[in-house]
C-alpha positions in Angstrom: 26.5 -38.1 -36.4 27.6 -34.4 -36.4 23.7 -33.6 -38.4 21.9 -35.4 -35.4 23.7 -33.5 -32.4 23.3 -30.4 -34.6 19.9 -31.2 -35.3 18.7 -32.3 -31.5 20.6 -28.5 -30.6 18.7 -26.8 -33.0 15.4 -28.9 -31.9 16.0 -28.0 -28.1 17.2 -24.1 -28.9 13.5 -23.8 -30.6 12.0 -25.7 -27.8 13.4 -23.1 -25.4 12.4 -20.2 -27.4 9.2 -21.5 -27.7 8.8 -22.3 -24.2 10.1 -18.5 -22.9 7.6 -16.8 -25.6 5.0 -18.9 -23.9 5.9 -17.5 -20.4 6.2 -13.9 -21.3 2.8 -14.3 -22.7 1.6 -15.5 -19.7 3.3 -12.7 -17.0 1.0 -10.0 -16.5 1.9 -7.1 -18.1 2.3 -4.9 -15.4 4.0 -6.0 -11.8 2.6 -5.3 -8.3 4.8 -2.4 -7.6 3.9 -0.6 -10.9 -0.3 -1.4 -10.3 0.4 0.4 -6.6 2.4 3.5 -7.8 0.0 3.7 -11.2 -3.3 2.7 -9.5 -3.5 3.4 -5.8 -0.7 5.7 -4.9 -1.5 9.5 -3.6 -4.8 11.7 -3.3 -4.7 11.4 -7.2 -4.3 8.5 -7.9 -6.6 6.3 -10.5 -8.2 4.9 -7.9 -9.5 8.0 -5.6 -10.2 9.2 -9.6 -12.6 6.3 -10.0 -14.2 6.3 -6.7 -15.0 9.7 -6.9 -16.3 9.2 -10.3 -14.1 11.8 -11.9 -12.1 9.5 -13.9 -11.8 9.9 -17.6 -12.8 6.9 -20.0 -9.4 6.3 -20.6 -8.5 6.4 -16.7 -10.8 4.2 -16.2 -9.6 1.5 -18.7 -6.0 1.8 -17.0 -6.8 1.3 -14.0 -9.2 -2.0 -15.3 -6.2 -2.8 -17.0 -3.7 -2.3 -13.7 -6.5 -4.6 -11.8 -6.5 -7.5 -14.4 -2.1 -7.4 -14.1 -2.7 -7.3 -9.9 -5.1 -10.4 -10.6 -3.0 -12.0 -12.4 0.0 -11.6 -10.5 0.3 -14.3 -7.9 -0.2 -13.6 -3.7 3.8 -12.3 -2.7 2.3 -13.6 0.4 -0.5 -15.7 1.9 -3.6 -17.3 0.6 -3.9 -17.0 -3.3 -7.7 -17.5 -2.7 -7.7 -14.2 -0.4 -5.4 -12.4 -2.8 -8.1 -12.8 -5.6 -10.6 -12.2 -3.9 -9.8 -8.7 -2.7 -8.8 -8.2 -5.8 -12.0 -9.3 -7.5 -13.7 -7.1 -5.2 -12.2 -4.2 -6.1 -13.0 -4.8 -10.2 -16.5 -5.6 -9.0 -16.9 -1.8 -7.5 -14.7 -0.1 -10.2 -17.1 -1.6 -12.7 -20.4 -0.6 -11.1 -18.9 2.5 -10.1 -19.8 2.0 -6.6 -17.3 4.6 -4.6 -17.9 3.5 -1.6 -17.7 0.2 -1.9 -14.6 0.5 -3.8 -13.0 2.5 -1.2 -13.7 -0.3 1.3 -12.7 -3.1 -0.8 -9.3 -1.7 -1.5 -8.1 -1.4 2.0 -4.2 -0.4 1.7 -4.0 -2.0 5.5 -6.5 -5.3 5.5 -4.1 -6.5 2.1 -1.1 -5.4 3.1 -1.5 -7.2 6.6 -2.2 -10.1 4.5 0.1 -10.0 1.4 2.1 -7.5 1.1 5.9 -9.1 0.3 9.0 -8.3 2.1 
């Protein structure tokens, strides 16, 4: 009796390991706050960088990065549908290199208005 309560504690102690290596996987890697203060945050920011086309290789495969972790990071507020798709309009101009259409699709005040948390 004692083998089969240790054994079902051993089974459901993997099972939860298991199960929170699964979700860390899954969480972006970086969080909201950290892609705004990384990414969009002051003159010099990675974004201005990359609209003005003066952003190394590298700081352009961070701020790629930062986009993919924004993506993936679900709406603090509003319409998940609206989320992604101001933020797959911003990878769209990053990619092409399309300053001025990334600077009008990452308006600070249109996604704010619409998701920006408490």
């Amino acid at each position: 009796m004692k083998k089969v309560m240790l054994m079902g504690l051993l089974a459901v102690g993997a099972m939860a390991v298991l199960l929170g290596t699964n979700q860390a996987a899954l969480a972006p890697k970086y969080t909201i706050k950290e892609v705004m203060k990384k990414g969009f945050a002051g003159k010099g920011s990675l974004h201005a960088k990359v609209a003005l086309g003066t952003a190394t290789a590298e700081e352009k495969a961070l701020f790629a990065e930062l986009l993919v972790s924004l993506y993936e990071d679900p709406a603090p507020r509003g319409e998940q549908k609206s989320w992604e798709g101001k933020v797959e309009a911003i990878q769209k101009a990053a990619k092409d290199g399309n300053g001025k259409a990334l600077q009008a699709a990452a308006n600070c005040k249109a996604c704010h208005d619409a998701h920006k948390g408490k």
